[in-house]
N, CA, C and O atoms as CSV, one atom per row, in Angstrom:
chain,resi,resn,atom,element,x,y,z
A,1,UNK,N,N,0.861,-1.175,0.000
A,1,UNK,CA,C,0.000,0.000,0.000
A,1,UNK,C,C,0.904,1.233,0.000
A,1,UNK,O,O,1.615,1.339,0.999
A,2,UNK,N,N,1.001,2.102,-0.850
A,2,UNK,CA,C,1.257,3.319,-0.482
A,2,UNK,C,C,0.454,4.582,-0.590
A,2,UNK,O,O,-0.720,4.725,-0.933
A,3,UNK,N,N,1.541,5.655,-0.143
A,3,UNK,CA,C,0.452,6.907,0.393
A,3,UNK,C,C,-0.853,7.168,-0.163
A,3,UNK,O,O,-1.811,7.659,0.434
A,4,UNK,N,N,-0.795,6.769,-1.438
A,4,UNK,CA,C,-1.993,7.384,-1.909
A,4,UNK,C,C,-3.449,6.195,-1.905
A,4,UNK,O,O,-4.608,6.379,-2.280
A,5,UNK,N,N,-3.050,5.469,-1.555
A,5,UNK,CA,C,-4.078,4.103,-1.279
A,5,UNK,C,C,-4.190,4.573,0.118
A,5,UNK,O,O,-5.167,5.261,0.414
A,6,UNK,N,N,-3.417,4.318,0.896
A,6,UNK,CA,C,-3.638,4.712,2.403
A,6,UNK,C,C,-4.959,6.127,2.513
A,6,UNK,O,O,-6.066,6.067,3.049
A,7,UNK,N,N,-4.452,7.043,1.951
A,7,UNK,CA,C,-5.296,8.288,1.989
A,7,UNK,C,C,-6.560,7.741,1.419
A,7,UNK,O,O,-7.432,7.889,2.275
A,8,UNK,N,N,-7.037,7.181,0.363
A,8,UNK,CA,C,-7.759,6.689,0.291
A,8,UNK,C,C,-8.762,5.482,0.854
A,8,UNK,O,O,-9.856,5.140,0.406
A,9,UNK,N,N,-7.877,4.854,2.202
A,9,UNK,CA,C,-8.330,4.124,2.700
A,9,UNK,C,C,-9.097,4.934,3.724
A,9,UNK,O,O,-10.318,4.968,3.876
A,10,UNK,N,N,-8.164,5.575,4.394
A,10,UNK,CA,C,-8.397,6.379,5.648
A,10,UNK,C,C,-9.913,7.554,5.269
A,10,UNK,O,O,-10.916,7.669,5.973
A,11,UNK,N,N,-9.683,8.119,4.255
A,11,UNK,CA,C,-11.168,8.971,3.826
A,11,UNK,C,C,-12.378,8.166,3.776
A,11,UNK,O,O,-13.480,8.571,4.147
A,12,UNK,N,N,-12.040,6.566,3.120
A,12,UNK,CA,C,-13.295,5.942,3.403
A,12,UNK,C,C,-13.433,5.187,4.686
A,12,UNK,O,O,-14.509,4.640,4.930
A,13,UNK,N,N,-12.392,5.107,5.564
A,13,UNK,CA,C,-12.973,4.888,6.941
A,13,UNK,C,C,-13.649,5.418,7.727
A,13,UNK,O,O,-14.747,5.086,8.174
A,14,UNK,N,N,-12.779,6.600,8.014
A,14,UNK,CA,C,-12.859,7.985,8.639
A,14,UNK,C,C,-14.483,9.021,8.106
A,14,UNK,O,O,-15.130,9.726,8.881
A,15,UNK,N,N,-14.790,8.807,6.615
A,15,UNK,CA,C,-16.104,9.110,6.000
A,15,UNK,C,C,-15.893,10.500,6.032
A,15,UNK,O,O,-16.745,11.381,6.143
A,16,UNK,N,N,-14.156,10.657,5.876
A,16,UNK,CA,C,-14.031,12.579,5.139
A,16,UNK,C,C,-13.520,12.508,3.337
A,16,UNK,O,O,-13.492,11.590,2.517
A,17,UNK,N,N,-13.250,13.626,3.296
A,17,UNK,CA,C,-12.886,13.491,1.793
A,17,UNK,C,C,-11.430,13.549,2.045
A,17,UNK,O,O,-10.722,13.654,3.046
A,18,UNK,N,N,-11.221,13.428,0.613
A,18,UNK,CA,C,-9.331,12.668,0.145
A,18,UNK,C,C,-8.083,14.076,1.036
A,18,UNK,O,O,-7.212,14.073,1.907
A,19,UNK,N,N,-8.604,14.864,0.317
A,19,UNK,CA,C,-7.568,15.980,0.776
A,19,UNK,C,C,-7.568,16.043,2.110
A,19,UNK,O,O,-6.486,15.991,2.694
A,20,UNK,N,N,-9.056,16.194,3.001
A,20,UNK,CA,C,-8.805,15.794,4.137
A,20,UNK,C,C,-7.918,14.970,4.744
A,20,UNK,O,O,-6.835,15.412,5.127
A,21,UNK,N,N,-8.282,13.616,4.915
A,21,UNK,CA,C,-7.310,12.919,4.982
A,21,UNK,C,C,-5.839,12.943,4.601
A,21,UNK,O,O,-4.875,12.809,5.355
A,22,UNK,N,N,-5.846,13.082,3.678
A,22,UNK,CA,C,-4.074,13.788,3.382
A,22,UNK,C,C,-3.845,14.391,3.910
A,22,UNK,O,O,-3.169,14.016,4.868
A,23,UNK,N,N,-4.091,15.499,3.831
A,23,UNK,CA,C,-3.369,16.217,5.105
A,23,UNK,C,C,-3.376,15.966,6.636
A,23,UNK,O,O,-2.836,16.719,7.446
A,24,UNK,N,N,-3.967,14.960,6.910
A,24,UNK,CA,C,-4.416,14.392,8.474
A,24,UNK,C,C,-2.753,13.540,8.477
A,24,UNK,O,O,-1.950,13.509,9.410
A,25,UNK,N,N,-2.653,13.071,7.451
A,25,UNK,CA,C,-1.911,11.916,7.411
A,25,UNK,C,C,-0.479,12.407,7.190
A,25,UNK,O,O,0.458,11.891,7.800
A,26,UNK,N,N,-0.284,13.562,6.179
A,26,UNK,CA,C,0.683,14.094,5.896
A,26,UNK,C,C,1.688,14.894,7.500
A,26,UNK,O,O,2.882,14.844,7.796
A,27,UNK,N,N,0.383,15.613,8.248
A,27,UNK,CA,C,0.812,16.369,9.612
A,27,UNK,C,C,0.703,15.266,10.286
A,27,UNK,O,O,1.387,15.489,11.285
A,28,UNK,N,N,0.264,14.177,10.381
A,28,UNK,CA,C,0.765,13.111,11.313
A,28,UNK,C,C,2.345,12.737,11.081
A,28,UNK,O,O,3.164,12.994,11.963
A,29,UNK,N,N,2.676,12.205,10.021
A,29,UNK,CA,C,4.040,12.092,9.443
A,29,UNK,C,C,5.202,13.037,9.694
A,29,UNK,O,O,6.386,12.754,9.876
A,30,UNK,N,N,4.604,14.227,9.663
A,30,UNK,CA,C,5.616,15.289,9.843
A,30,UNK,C,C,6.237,15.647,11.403
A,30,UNK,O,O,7.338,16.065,11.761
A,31,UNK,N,N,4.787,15.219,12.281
A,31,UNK,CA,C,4.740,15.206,13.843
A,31,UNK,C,C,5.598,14.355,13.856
A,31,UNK,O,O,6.696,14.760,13.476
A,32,UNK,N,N,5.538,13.276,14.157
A,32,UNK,CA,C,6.450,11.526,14.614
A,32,UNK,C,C,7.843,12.350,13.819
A,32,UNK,O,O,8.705,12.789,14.580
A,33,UNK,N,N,8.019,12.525,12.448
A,33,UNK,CA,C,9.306,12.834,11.842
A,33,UNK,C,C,9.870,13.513,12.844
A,33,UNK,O,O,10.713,13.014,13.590
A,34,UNK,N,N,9.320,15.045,12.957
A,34,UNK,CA,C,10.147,15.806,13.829
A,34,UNK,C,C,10.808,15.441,15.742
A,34,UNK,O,O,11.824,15.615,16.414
A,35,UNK,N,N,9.409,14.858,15.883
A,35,UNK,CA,C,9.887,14.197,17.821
A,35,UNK,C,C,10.477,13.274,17.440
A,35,UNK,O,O,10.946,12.920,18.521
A,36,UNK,N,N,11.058,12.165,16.333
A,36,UNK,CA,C,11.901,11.441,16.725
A,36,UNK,C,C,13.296,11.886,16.412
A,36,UNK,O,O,14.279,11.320,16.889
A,37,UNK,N,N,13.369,12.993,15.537
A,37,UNK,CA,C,14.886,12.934,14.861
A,37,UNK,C,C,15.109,14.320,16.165
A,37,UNK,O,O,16.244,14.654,16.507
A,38,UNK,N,N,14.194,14.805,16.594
A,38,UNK,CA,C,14.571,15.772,18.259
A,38,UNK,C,C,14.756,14.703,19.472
A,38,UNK,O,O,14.841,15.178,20.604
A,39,UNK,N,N,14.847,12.790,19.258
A,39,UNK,CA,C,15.064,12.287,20.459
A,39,UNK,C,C,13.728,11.612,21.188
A,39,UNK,O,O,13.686,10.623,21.920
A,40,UNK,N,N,12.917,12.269,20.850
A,40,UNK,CA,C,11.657,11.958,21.422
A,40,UNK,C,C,10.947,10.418,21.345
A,40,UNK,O,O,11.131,9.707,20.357
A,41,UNK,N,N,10.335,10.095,22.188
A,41,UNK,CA,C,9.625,8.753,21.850
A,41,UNK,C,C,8.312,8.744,21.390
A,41,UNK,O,O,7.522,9.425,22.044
A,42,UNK,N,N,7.825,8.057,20.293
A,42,UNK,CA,C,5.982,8.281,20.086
A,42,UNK,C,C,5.837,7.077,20.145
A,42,UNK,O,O,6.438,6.169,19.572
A,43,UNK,N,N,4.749,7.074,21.091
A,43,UNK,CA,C,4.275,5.629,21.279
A,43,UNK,C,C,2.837,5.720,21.010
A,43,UNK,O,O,2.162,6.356,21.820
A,44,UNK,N,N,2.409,5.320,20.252
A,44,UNK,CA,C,1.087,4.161,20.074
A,44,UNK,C,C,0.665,3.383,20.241
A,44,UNK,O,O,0.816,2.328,19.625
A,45,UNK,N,N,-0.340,3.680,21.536
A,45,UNK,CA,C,-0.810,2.123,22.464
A,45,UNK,C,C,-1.099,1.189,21.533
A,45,UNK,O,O,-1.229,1.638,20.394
A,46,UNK,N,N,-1.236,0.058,21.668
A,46,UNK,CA,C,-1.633,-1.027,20.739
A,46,UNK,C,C,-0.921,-1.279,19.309
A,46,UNK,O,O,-1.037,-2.373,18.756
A,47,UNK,N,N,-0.107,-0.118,18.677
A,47,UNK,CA,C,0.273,0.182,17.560
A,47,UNK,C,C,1.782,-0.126,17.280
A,47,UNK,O,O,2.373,-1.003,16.649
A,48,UNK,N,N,2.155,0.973,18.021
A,48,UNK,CA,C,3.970,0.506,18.153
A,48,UNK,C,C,4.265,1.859,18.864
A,48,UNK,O,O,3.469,2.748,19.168
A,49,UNK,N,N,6.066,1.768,19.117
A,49,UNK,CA,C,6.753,2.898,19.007
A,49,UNK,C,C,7.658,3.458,18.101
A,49,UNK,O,O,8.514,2.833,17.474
A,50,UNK,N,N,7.467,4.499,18.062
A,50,UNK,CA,C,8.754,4.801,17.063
A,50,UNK,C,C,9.924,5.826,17.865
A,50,UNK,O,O,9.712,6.936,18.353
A,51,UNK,N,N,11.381,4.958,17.817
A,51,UNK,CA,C,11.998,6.534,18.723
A,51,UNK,C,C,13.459,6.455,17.583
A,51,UNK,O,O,13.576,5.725,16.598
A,52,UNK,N,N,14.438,7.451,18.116
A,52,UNK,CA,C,15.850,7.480,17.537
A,52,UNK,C,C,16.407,6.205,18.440
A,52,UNK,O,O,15.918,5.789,19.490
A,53,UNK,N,N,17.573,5.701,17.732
A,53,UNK,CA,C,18.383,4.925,18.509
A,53,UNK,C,C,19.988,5.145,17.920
A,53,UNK,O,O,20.360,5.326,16.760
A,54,UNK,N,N,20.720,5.062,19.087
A,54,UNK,CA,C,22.542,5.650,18.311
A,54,UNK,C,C,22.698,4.022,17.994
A,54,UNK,O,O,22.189,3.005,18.464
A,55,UNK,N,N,23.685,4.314,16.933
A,55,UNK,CA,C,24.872,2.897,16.244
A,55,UNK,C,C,25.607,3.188,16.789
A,55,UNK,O,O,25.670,4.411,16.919
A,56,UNK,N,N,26.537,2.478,17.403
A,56,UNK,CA,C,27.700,3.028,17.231
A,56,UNK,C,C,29.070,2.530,16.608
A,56,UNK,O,O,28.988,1.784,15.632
A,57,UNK,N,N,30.009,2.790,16.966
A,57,UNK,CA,C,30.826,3.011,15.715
A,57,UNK,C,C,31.159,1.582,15.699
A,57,UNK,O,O,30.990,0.954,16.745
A,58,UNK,N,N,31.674,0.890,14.506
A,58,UNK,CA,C,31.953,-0.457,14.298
A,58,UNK,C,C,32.966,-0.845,12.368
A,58,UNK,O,O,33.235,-0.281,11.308
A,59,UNK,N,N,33.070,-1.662,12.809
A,59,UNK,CA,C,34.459,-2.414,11.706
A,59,UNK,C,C,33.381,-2.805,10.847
A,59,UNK,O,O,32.361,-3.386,11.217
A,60,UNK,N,N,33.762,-2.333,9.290
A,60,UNK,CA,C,33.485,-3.311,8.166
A,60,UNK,C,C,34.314,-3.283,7.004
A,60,UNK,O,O,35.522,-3.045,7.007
A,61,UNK,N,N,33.666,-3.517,6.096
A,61,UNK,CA,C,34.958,-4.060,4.966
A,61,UNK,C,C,34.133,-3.452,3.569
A,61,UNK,O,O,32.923,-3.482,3.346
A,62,UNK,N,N,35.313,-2.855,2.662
A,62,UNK,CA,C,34.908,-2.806,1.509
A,62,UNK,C,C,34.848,-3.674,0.691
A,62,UNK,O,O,35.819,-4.364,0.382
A,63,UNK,N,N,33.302,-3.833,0.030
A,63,UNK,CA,C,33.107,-5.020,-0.476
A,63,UNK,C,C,34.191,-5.500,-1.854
A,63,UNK,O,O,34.580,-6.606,-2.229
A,64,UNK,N,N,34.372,-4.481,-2.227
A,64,UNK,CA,C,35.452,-4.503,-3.758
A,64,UNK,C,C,36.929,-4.897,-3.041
A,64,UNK,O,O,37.185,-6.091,-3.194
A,65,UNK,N,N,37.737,-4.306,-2.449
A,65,UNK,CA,C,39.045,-4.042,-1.962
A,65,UNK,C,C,39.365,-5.133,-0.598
A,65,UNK,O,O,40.485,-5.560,-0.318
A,66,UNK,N,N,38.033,-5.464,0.182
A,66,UNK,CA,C,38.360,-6.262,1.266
A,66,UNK,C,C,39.181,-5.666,2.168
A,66,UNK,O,O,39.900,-6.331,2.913
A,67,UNK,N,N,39.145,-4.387,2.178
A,67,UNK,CA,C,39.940,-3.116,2.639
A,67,UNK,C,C,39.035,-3.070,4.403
A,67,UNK,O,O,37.807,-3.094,4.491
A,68,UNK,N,N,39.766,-3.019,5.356
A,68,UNK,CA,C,39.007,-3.038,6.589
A,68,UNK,C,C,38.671,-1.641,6.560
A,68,UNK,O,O,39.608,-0.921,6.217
A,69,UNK,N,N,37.585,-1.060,6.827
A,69,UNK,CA,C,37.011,0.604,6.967
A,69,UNK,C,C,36.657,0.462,8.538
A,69,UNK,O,O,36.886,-0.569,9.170
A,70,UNK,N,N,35.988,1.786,9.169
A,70,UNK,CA,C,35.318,2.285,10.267
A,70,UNK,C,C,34.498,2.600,9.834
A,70,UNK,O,O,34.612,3.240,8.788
A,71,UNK,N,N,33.232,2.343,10.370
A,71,UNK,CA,C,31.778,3.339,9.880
A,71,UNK,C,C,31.591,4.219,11.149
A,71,UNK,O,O,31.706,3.825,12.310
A,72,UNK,N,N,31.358,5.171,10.835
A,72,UNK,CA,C,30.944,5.956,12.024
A,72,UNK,C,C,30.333,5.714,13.116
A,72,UNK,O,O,30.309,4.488,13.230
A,73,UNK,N,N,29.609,6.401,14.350
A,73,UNK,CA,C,28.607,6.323,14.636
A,73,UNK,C,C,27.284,6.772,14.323
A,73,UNK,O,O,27.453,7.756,13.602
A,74,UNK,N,N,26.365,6.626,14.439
A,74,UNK,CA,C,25.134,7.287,13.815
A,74,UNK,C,C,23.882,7.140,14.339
A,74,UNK,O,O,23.694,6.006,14.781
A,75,UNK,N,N,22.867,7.968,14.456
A,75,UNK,CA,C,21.326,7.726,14.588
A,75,UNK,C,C,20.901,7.384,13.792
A,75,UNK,O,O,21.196,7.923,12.726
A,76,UNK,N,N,19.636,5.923,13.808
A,76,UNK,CA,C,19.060,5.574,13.169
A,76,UNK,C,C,17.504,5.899,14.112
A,76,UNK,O,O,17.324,5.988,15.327
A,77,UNK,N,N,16.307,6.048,12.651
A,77,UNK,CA,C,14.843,5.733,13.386
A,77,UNK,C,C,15.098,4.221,14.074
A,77,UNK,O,O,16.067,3.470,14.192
A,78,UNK,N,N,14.210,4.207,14.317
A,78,UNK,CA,C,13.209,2.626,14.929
A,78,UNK,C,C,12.201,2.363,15.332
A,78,UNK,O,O,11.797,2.979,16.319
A,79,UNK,N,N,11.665,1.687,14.934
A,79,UNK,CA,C,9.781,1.385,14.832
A,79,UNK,C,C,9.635,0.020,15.858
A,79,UNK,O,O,10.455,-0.849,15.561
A,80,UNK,N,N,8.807,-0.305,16.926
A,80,UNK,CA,C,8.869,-1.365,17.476
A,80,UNK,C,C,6.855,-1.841,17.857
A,80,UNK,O,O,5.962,-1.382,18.569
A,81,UNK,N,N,6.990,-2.828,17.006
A,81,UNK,CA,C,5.381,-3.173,16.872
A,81,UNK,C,C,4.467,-3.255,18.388
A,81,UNK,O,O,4.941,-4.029,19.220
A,82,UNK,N,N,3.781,-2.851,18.600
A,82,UNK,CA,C,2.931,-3.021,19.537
A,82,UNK,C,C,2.166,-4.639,20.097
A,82,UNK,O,O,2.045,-5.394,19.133
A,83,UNK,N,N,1.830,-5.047,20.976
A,83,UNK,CA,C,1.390,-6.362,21.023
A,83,UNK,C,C,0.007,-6.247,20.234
A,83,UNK,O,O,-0.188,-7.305,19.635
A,84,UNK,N,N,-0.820,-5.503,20.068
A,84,UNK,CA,C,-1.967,-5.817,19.427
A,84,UNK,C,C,-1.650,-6.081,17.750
A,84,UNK,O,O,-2.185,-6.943,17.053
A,85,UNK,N,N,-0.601,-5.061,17.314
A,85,UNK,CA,C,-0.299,-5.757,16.078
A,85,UNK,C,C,0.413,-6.537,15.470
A,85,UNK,O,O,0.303,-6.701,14.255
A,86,UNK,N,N,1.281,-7.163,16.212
A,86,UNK,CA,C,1.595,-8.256,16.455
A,86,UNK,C,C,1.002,-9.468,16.769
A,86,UNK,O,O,1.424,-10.511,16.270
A,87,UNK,N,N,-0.098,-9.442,17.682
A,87,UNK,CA,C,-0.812,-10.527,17.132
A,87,UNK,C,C,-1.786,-10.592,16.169
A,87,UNK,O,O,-2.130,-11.728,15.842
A,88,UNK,N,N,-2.513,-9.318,15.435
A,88,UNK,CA,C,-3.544,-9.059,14.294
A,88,UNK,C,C,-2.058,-9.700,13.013
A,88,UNK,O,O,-2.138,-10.537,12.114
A,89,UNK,N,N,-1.175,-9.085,13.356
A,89,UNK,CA,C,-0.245,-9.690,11.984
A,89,UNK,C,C,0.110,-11.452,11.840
A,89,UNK,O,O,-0.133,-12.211,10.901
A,90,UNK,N,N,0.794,-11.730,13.206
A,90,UNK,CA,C,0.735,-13.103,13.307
A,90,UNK,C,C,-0.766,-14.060,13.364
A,90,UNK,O,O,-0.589,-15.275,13.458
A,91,UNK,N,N,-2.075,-13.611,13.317
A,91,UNK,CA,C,-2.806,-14.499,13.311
A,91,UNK,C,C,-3.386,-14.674,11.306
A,91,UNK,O,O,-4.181,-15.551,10.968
């Protein structure tokens, strides 16, 4: 599914029109974007969480050269499923 099926799902759930929804969906996206890459945690009961999490720094290899590199450290997102959808997915 992407965005534009989604928006379309959500207008006929929800029983608003398309643009509505888009933009419901669009400022939802933009919310979670901004509190997680500021650190923040969003959690969604039943749904999941989404927060930042650090890498940190570690050994790998260039795949051509077999050359040992460093990758930095870094923030990555992370999404962690909720038990309700976790079991709606596993059943």
């Amino acid at each position: 599914m992407n965005k534009g099926e989604l928006v379309d799902a959500v207008a006929a759930k929800a029983n608003m029109t398309k643009k509505q929804a888009d933009e419901v969906i669009s400022a939802f996206l933009e919310v979670v974007t901004e509190a997680v890459a500021n650190g923040e945690k969003v959690t969604l009961v039943g749904f999941g969480s989404f927060e930042r999490r650090e890498r940190s720094e570690r050994e790998g290899r260039n795949p051509k050269t077999k050359e040992t590199i460093t990758i930095g450290a870094t923030r990555v997102p992370a999404f962690s499923a909720g038990k309700q959808f976790r079991e709606k997915v596993a059943s």
